[in-house]
C-alpha positions, 0 to 999 in steps of 0.5 A: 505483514509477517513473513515465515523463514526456515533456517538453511544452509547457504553460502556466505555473501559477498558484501560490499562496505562504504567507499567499497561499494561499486561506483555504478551502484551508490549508496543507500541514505537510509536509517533502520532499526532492528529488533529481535523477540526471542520468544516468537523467533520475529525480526523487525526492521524499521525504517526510521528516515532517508531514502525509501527502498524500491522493490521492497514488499514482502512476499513468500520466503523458505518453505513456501510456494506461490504469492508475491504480488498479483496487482499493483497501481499507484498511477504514476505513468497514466489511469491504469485502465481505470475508467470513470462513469456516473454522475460528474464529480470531475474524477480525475488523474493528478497531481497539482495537490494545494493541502489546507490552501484551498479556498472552498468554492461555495458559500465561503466556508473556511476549512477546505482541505485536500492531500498535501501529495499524492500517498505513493508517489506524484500522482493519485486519483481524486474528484477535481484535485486542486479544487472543490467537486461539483454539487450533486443533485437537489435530490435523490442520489446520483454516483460517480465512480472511478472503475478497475479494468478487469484485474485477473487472480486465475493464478492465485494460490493463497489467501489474497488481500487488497490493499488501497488508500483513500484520503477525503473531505465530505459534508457528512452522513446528510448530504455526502458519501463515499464508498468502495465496490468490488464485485466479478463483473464489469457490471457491478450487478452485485457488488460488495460493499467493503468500505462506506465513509464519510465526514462527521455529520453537521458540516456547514460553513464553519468547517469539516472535518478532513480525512488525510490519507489512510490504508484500508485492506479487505480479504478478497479470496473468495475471489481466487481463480476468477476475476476482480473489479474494484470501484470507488465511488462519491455521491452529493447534495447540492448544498456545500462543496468540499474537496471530496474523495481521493485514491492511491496505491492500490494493490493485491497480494497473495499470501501463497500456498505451503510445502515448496522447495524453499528457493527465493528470487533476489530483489532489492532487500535481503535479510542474511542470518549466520550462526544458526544454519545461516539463511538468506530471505529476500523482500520481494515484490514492487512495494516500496518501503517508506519512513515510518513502516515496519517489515517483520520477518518470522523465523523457524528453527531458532531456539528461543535461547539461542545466542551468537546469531547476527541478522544483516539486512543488505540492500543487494545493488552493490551489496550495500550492508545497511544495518546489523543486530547480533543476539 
């Protein structure tokens, strides 16, 4: 995700260092990285290892207005008002995940493999997690789905992206598929496929091919101003079981509209500029930021020759300096 700063006054920050670091807020264990591109005016932050920063999505900054994050559910507390219809695959909210240690529950096939964990988290929703889904029908087709409650965007004000993770292991193209729905009814009575997957086709008992956990976005702005529904769905033969489809951290984010005062709202996360009209930009929002993730923070009003200018990134409980970069 890139983000658009505009460089402006502000006051110097209080910042804490080590052992300076108030008791009631302890330090952060985390390694970043910083890169800057003269060129296109981009800060990078990497994070590299450690603890992962809570509350750390990026959302609108200087010179914007509106966006942030609209949705947000990675099933950690309970479904989340979601709910499961259609055939019986044993959807299900979990957390009891075995990775490659399954033994597959027909026809003693080898190669059953499931998530290690959950991708955001403890818990996630799959079909029977811990084991292998049940069989489908001896013919035909019959779904079964998990299904959003009602996922309100009346206040959205820019492009709007939906962001989820899916993890699955099926029998492929013959016998097993799964696929995600979206549509503005409860209904689904003409819904958009936006995501149709599964495993290579041919699987048989010497074994199939696993999927592990990976992110899949799709541009839902055509829906702005009204209501969203979101379903996932699995359907299979009645031949060879496997592990089946799994769902994570979903969320949907709007980019926001343009020309607002340029304010931020503090949050976890803020990266601090001095020597160039020095400006703050906070990372807002409920994502958490894990090992392996990048922020890319892009600036306006930094001539691509510019010299004496230091970035700082602070964790704002206790004001803990996390990393710096001077250009």
């Amino acid at each position: 995700m890139v983000l658009v700063v505009i460089c402006v006054a502000i006051a110097a920050p209080i910042v804490y260092y080590g052992s300076d670091i108030p008791e009631s807020e302890p330090p952060l264990n985390v390694m970043l990285k910083l890169s800057y591109d003269k060129s296109t005016s981009k800060l990078k932050i990497s994070h590299l290892s450690g603890a992962y920063i809570e509350n750390a999505l990026t959302s609108s900054g200087g010179g914007s207005s509106g966006g942030g994050l609209l949705y947000s559910e990675d099933f950690e507390s309970d479904m989340g008002g979601w709910t499961i219809s259609g055939r019986d695959y044993e959807w299900e909210r979990g957390n009891n995940f075995l990775g490659d240690t399954l033994s597959c529950c027909y026809g003693g096939c080898p190669d059953c493999t499931e998530p290690n964990s959950a991708y955001s988290g403890s818990y996630a929703l799959g079909t029977n997690i811990g084991g292998c889904h049940p069989n489908g029908p001896t013919t035909g087709e019959e779904w079964g789905y998990v299904s959003s409650p009602v996922i309100d965007l009346s206040a959205a004000s820019g492009q709007l992206t939906l962001t989820y993770w899916i993890a699955y292991q099926l029998e492929g193209s013959c016998c097993d598929t799964g696929k995600v729905q979206i549509d503005d009814n409860s209904g689904f009575s003409n819904p958009t496929n936006i995501l149709s997957f599964t495993s290579s086709s041919g699987c048989n008992a010497a074994g199939c091919d696993y999927h592990d956990w990976q992110e899949y976005t799709y541009d839902i702005t055509s829906y702005s101003g009204g209501n969203l529904y979101m379903r996932v769905g699995m359907e299979a033969d009645g031949g060879w079981e496997w592990t089946g489809v799994y769902l994570d951290y979903i969320q949907i984010e709007d980019a926001g509209g343009g020309g607002g005062d340029g304010s931020v709202d503090y949050n976890d996360l803020i990266v601090k500029v001095s020597g160039c009209s020095p400006t703050d930009y906070t990372i807002t929002g409920s994502q958490d930021f894990y090992p392996g993730e990048e922020i890319t923070v892009q600036y306006s009003g930094i001539d691509s020759d510019a010299t004496g200018i230091t970035f700082s990134v602070i964790y704002k409980p206790g004001e803990q300096l996390l990393k710096t970069l001077s250009i």
